[in-house]
C-alpha positions as CSV (number, residue, x, y, z in Angstrom):
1,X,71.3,99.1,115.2
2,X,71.2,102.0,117.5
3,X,74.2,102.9,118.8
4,X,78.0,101.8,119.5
5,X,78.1,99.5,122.1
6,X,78.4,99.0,125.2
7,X,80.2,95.5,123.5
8,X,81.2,95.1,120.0
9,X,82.7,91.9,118.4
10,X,86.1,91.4,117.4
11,X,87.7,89.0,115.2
12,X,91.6,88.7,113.9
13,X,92.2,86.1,111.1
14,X,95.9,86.2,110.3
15,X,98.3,85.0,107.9
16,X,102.0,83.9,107.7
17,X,103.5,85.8,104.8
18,X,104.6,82.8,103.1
19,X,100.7,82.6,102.3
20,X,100.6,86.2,102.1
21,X,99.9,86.7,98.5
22,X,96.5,84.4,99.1
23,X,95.8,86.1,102.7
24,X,95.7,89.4,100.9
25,X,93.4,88.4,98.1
26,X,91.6,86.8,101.1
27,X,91.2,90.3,102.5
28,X,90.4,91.7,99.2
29,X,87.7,89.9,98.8
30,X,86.3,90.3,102.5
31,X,85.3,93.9,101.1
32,X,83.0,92.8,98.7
33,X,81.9,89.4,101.0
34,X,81.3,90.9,104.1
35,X,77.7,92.5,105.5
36,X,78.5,96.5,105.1
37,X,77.8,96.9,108.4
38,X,81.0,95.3,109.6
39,X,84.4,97.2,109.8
40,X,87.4,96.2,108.3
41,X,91.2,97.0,108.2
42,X,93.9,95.1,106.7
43,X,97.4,95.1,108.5
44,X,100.0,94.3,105.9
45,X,103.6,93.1,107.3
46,X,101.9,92.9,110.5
47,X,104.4,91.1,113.1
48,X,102.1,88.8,115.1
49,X,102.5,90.5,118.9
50,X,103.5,88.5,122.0
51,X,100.2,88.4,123.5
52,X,98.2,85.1,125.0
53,X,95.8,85.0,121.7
54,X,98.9,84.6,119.5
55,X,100.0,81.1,119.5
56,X,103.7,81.1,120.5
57,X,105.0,79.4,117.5
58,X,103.6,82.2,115.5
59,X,104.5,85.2,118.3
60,X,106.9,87.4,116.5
61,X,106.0,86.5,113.1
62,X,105.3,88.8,110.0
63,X,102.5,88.4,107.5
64,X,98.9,90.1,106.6
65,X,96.4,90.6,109.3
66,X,92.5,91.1,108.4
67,X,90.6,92.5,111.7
68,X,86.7,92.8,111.8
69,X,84.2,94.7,114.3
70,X,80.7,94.5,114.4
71,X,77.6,95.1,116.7
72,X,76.1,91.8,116.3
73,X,75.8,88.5,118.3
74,X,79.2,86.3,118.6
75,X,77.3,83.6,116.2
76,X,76.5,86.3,113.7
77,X,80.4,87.8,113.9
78,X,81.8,84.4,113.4
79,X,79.3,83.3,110.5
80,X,80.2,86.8,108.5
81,X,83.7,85.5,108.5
82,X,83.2,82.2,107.8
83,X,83.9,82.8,103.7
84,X,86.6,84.4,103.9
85,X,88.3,81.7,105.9
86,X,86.7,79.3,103.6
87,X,88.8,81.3,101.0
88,X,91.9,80.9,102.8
89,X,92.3,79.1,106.0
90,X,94.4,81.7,108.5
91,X,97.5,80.5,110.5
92,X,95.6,81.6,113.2
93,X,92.9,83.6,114.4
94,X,91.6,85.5,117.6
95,X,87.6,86.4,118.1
96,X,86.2,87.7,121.4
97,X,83.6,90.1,122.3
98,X,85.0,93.7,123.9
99,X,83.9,96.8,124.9
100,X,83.3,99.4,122.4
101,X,86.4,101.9,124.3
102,X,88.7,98.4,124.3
103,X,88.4,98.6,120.5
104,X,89.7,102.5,119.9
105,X,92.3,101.6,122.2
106,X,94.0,98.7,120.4
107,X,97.2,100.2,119.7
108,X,97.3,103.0,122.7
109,X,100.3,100.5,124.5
110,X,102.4,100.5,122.1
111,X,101.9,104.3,120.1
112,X,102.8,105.7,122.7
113,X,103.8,109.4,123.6
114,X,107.2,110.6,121.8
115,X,107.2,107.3,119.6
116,X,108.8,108.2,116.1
117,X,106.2,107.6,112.9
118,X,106.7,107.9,109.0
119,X,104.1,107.5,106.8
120,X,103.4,107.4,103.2
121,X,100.5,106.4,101.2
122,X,98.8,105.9,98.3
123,X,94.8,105.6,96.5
124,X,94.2,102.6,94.5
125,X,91.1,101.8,92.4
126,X,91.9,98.0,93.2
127,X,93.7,95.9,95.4
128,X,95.0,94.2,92.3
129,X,97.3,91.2,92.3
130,X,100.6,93.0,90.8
131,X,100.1,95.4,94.3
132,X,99.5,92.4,96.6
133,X,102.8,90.7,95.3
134,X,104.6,93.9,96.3
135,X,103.0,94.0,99.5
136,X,103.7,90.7,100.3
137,X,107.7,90.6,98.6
138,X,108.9,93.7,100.9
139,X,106.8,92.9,103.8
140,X,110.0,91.4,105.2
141,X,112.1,94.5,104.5
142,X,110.9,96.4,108.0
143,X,113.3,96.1,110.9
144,X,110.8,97.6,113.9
145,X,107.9,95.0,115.3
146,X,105.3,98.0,115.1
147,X,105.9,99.1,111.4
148,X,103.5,97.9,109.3
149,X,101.0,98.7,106.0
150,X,97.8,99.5,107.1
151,X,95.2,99.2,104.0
152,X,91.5,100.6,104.3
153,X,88.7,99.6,101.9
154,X,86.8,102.6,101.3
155,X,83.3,100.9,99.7
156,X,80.6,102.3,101.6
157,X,79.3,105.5,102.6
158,X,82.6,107.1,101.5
159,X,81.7,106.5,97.7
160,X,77.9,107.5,98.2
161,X,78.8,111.3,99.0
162,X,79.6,113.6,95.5
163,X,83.1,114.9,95.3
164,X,81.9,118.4,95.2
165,X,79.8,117.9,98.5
166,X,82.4,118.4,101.0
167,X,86.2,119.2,101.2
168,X,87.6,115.7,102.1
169,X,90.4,115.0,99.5
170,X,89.9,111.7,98.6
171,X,88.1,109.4,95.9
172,X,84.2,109.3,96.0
173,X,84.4,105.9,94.6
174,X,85.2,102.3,95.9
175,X,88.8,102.4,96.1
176,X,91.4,101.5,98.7
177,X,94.1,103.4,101.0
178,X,97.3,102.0,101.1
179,X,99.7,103.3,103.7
180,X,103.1,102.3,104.9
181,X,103.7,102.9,108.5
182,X,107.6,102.9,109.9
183,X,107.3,103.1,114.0
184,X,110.2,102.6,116.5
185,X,111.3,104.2,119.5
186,X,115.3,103.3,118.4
187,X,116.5,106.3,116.3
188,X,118.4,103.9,113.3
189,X,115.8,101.2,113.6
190,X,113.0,104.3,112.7
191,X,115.3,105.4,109.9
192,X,115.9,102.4,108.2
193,X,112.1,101.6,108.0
194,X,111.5,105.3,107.3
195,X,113.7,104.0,104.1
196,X,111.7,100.8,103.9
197,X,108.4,102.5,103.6
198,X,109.4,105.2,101.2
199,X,110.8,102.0,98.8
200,X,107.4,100.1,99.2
201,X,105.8,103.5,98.2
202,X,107.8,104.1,95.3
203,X,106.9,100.8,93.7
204,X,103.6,101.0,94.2
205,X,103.5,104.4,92.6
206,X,103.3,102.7,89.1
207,X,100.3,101.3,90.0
208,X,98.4,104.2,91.5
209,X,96.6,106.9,89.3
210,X,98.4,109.3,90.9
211,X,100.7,110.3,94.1
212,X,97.7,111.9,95.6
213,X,96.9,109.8,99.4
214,X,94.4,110.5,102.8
215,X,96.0,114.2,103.6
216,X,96.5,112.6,107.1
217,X,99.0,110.2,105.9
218,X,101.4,112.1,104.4
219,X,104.4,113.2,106.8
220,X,106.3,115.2,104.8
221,X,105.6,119.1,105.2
222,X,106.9,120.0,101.5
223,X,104.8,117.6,99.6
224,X,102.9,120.0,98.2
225,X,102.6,118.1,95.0
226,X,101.4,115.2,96.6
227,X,98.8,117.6,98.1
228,X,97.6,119.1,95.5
229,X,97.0,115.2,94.0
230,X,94.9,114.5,96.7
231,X,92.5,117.1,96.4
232,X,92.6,117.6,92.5
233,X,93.1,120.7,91.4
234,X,89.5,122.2,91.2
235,X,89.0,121.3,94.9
236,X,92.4,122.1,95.9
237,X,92.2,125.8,94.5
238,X,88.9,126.6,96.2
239,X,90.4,125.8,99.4
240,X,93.6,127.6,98.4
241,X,91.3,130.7,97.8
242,X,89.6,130.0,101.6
243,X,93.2,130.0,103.2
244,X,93.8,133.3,101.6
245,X,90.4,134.6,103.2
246,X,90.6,133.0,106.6
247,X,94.6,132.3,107.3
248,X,97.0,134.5,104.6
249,X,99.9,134.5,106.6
250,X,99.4,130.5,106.3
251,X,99.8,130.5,110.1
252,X,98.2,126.9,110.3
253,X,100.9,125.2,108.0
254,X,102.1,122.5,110.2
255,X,99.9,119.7,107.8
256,X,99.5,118.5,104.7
257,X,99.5,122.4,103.8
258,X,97.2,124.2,101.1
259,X,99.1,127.4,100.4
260,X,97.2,131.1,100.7
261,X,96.1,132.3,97.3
């Protein structure tokens, strides 16, 4: 493989929720099924779109999403996901070559400019069954199309990298990111999902090791507990002591902020 593009392969295998408890484990098994060469992202509570792929039965519809890219041949794409649809047939599913800038752009129609966003998220060792029943119970609970649960299997190079080796604050093991997005451009709708996430979050908290998450999804700016979590506290201090050196007024502290030491 030498490079990304000029055409990648697509593919979009989704499930209605009321088969969302076997989607999921579906999609937890495409980590460990799939060639690691491929890349994959789970949608949770995904609301099927209105769009010509979607079949209009299903247009509108919420339940768990599993898309997959990859640089090889449309035979190659489709045999890769043949065992995870073995594993559970989808409702429906959508597979079609695209260029490699028609895959980053995805969502860039509707995330617009000025479009409101909460989210909060969590690490877990495993996609375990008890977290893919909550998933799939409050999946429902969202009032806004675009809000959804975006999971991320981290089990390649992520876990080949020592903890110590760079300052990302995350796990160096296989392990998977579990965010809950709320998105609307209506004010009430955004709040009540705003609430919706943060309830998802909190029960999934007993399942987690701790409240630490990917820095870049957490949208609070006084979560400096949760902070701390994701870096761990030897990590998280060293960097503290780099603000101090580089930024002690804590200038830069619109973020997920490490304080000045």
């Amino acid at each position: 493989m030498s490079g990304a593009g000029p055409e990648v392969q697509f593919g979009l295998l989704f499930w209605e929720i009321e088969r969302g408890v076997d989607g999921l484990r579906a999609c937890r098994e495409a980590a460990s099924l799939l060639p690691s060469d491929l890349g994959i992202f789970v949608a949770g509570a995904l609301s099927a779109p209105p769009a010509p792929f979607v079949p209009p039965e299903h247009q509108g519809r919420i339940g768990h999403a599993l898309l997959v890219a990859g640089f090889g041949s449309a035979e190659e794409h489709a045999g890769a996901l043949a065992p995870v649809r073995d594993l559970c047939p989808p409702t429906f599913e959508f597979l079609t070559p695209m260029p490699y800038p028609a895959l980053q752009q995805l969502f860039d129609a509707e995330l617009h400019s000025g479009i409101r966003m909460y989210d909060k998220a969590l690490y877990l060792v495993e996609l375990t069954d008890d977290a893919i029943t909550v998933l799939t119970e409050r999946a429902t609970g969202k009032s806004a199309p675009l809000s959804f649960m975006p999971i991320f299997a981290l089990h390649g190079a992520v876990s080949e990298v020592g903890d110590e080796a760079t300052a990302y604050g995350g796990l160096r093991t296989p392990h998977w990111v579990v965010d809950v997005s709320a998105t609307s451009d209506d004010p009430e709708v955004f709040a009540a999902d705003r609430t919706w996430a943060q309830s998802v979050w909190d029960a999934l908290r007993p399942l987690a090791g701790n409240a630490g998450s990917y820095v870049n999804f957490i949208s609070e700016l006084d979560a400096d507990d949760r902070v701390r979590a994701s870096y761990g506290p030897a990590k998280f201090g060293r960097l503290a002591q780099i603000k101090g050196q580089y930024d002690p007024g804590n200038l830069f502290h619109r973020n997920a902020n490490i304080k000045p030491v």
